[in-house]
N, C-alpha and C positions, 0 to 999 in steps of 0.2 A: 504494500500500500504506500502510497505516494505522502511522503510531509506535509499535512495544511499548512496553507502562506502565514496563520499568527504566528504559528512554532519557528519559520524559518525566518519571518521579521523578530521575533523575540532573540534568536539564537543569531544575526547580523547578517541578513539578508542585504544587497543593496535596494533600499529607498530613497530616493535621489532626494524626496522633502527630508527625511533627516540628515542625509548626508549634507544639506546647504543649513540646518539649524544646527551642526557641529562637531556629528558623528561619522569621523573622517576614518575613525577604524572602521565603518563598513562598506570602504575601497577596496580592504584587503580580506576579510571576513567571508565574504561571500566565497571565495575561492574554495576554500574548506566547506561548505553545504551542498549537500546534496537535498532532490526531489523527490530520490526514493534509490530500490537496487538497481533498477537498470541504466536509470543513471550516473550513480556509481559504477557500475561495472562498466559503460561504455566508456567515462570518462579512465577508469584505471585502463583498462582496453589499450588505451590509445596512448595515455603515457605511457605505456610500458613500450608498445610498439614503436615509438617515438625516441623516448628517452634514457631507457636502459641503454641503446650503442650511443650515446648521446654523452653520457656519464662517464664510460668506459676511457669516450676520446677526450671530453675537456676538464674531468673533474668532479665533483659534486659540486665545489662551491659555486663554479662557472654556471650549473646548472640550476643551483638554490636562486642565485642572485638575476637569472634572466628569468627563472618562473615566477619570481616575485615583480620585476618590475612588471611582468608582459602581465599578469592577473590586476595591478593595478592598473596600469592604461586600457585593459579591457573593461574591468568598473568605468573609469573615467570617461571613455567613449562609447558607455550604457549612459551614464547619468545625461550626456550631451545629447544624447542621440537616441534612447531608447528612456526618456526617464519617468514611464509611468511605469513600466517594467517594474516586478520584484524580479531581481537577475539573482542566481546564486549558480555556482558549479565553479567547474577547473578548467573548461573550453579556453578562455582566452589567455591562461598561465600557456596552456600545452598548444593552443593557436602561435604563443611568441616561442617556443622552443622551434616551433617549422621556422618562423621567423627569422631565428637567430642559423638554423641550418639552411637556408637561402644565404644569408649572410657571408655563411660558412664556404658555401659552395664558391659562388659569386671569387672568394679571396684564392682559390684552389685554380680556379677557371682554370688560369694559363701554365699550371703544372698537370692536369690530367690529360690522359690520353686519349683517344679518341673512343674509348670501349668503355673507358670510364664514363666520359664525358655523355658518353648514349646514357649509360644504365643510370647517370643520374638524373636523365633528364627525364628516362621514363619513370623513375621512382618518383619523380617530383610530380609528374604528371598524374599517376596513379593517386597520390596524395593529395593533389586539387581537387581530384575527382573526387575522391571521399570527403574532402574537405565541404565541398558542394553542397553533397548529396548531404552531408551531416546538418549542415547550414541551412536546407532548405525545410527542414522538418518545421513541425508547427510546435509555438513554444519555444523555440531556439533567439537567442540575440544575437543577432549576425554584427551588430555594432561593440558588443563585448569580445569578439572572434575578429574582428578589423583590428581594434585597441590593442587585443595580444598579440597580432601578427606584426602589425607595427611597433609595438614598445620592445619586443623581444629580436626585430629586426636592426632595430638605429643600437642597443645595446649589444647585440652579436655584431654589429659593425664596428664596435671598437673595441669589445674582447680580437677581434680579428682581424684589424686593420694592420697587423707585420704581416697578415702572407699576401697581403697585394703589391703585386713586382715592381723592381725598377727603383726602388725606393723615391717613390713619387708621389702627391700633393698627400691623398688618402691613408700613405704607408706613415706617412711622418704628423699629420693632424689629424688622422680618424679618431683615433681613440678620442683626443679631447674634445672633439666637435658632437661625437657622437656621447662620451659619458656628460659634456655640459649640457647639450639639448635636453637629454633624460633627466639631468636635476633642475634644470632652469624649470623645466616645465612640470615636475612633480608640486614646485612648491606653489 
């Protein structure tokens, strides 16, 4: 059975009328709620399918710290963009890990091979597809899933701004341009 909306507004659902009267922990809150098992299971589903080779290659903390920004800018561009929504789930944490592995790729481009360079297009390709189809269901915030892809994208772009070649504009100011924009605009 599915969570009623009082229990998951009690427990920090995002409500965008609290979150503007001061309740700015329910930016991050909602990440941690689910609407029942199947939405937990899809959402773990998918981080695991996602995140586990994710962990493996950059870390844990690299991973802590892009699932946490991309789950807040996914809140952020609910309450702009979707703000009569109750939003809760982990979509736009695990939207900004894709994010941050565009990002990833994107810095790789010009050392991968041509076989690479296919299989990652098709994996990427396969994972728009799902992304899509996940996005278009009813009850979904596709404005929380923009927020994560984006906030987990400009942050993977300057955890990963050395492997862009040539050591040129992006190699040398990514990092700061991309870790300033994420704090300018958190606060």
């Amino acid at each position: 059975a599915d969570v009623p909306s009082p229990v998951l507004i009690l427990m920090g659902g995002k409500v965008s009328g609290l979150i503007a009267a001061g309740e700015y922990w329910r930016l991050l809150t909602p990440v941690m709620l689910h609407a029942g098992f199947f939405h937990l299971a899809v959402n773990v589903f998918t981080q695991c399918m996602f995140g586990i080779q994710l962990e493996r290659e950059w870390g844990a903390l690299q991973i802590a710290i892009i699932y946490i920004v991309a789950g807040f800018y996914g809140n952020v561009l609910s309450v702009l963009f979707n703000p009569e929504a109750l939003s809760i789930g982990c979509s736009g944490a695990v939207f900004g890990l894709f994010g941050a592995q565009v990002a990833y790729i994107l810095g790789m481009w010009r050392q991968l091979g041509d076989l690479q360079r296919k299989m990652l297009l098709l994996s990427l390709g396969v994972s728009f597809l799902f992304i899509f189809v996940f996005s278009s269901a009813v009850g979904v915030d596709v404005s929380a899933h923009l927020g994560g892809f984006i906030g987990g994208n400009v942050i993977g772009l300057g955890f990963f701004s050395h492997l862009w070649p040539d050591g040129g504009f992006w190699e040398q100011w990514g990092k700061y341009l991309a870790f300033g924009t994420t704090t300018a605009t958190s606060l």
